[in-house]
N, C-alpha and C positions, 0 to 999 in steps of 0.2 A: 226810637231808642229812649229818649227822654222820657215820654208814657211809664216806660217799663220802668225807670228807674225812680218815678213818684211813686209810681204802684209799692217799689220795694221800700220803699222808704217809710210808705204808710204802713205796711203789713209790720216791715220793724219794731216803728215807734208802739202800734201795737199790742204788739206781743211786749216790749217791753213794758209796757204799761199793765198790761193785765199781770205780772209775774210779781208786782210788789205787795203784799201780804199786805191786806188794809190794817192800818189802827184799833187798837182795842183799848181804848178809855181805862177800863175797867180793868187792865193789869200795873197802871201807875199806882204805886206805893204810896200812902198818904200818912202821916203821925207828926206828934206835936217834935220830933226830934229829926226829922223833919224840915220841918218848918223853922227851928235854929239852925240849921244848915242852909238854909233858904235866906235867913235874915242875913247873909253876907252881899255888899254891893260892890261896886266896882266901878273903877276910876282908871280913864285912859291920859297917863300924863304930857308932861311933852316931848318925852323920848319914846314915844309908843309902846310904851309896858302900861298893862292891864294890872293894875294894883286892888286888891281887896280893901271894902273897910269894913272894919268889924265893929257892930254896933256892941250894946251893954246888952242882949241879950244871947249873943253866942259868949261873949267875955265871961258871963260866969261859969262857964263850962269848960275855957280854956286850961288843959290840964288837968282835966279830970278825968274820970273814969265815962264814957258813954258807949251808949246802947243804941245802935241802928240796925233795920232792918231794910235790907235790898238788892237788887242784880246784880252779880258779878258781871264785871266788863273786862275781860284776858289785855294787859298791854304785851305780855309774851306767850306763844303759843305754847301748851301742854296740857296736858293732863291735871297734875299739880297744880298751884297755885298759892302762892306767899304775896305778893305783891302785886293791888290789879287795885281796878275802879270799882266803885260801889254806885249804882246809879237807880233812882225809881223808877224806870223801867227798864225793862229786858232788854238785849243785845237785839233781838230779832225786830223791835220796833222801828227801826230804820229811823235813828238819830236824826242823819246829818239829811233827808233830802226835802226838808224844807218845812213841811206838815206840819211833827210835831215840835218842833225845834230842838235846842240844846237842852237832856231835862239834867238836873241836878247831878253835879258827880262828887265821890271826894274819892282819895287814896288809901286803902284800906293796907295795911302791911301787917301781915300773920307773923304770929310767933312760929308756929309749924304751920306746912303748908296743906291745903284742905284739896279735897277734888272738887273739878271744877262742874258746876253743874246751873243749869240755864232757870231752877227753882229760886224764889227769894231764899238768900241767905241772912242769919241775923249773925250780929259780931260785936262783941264788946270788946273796948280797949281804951288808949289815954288820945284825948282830943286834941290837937295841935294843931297850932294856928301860926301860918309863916307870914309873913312880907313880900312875897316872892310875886314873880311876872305870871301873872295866871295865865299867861299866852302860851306857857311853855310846861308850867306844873300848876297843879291843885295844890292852892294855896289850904285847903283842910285837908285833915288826913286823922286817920283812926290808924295808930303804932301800938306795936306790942299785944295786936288783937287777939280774940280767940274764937272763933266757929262755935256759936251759943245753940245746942241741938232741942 
């Protein structure tokens, strides 16, 4: 009985393995805006909130008008879409299983809500920079956007 159940175990693992869609480099989203979204780092204090700090090169942006291009991430299931993640790669990359790691995210909130689709979207709106525990929210965010066609 044991035999049988290495056997199944391997046949599992697998199949589970072959079913994870490889990596494609070559759909991560790259631009100098970007890479101001990137210059944000983070500081774990001594109450365990993940605090941002924001250098002088996202500050000059803060509350302004900005321009990103990237994948929507759904935080609520629909069709629609107001309020979701913006991230340089696509939902299908498989974020969280170790590979490619955590890639860039911020919180993108529409003025009207756009359909959702698995294509880079671009979105302009007012840049906002909070204080908050990045464990729990995206301390950046694009408000008052708009689905730039």
């Amino acid at each position: 009985m044991s035999k049988l159940t290495i056997i199944l175990l391997f046949f599992c693992s697998n199949l589970c393995f072959s079913q994870q869609k490889p990596h494609r480099p070559g759909d991560e989203l790259r631009s100098l805006n970007w890479d101001v979204i990137g210059s944000v780092k983070f500081e774990l204090n001594e109450k365990n909130e993940l605090l941002p700090i924001y250098g002088p090169t996202i500050n000059r942006f803060k509350d302004a008008e900005f321009d990103l291009t990237g994948y929507m991430i759904p935080i609520k299931s629909g069709k629609k879409q107001q309020k979701f993640l913006l991230a340089t790669l696509p939902i299908n990359q498989c974020y969280f299983c170790g590979q490619n790691g955590v890639p860039i995210m911020i919180m993108v909130e529409l003025i009207n809500a756009a359909d959702f689709t698995d294509k880079p979207v671009r979105v302009k709106g007012i840049l906002k920079l909070a204080n908050t525990n990045a464990s729990y929210e995206p301390p950046v965010s694009i408000k008052n956007a708009k689905v730039i066609i």
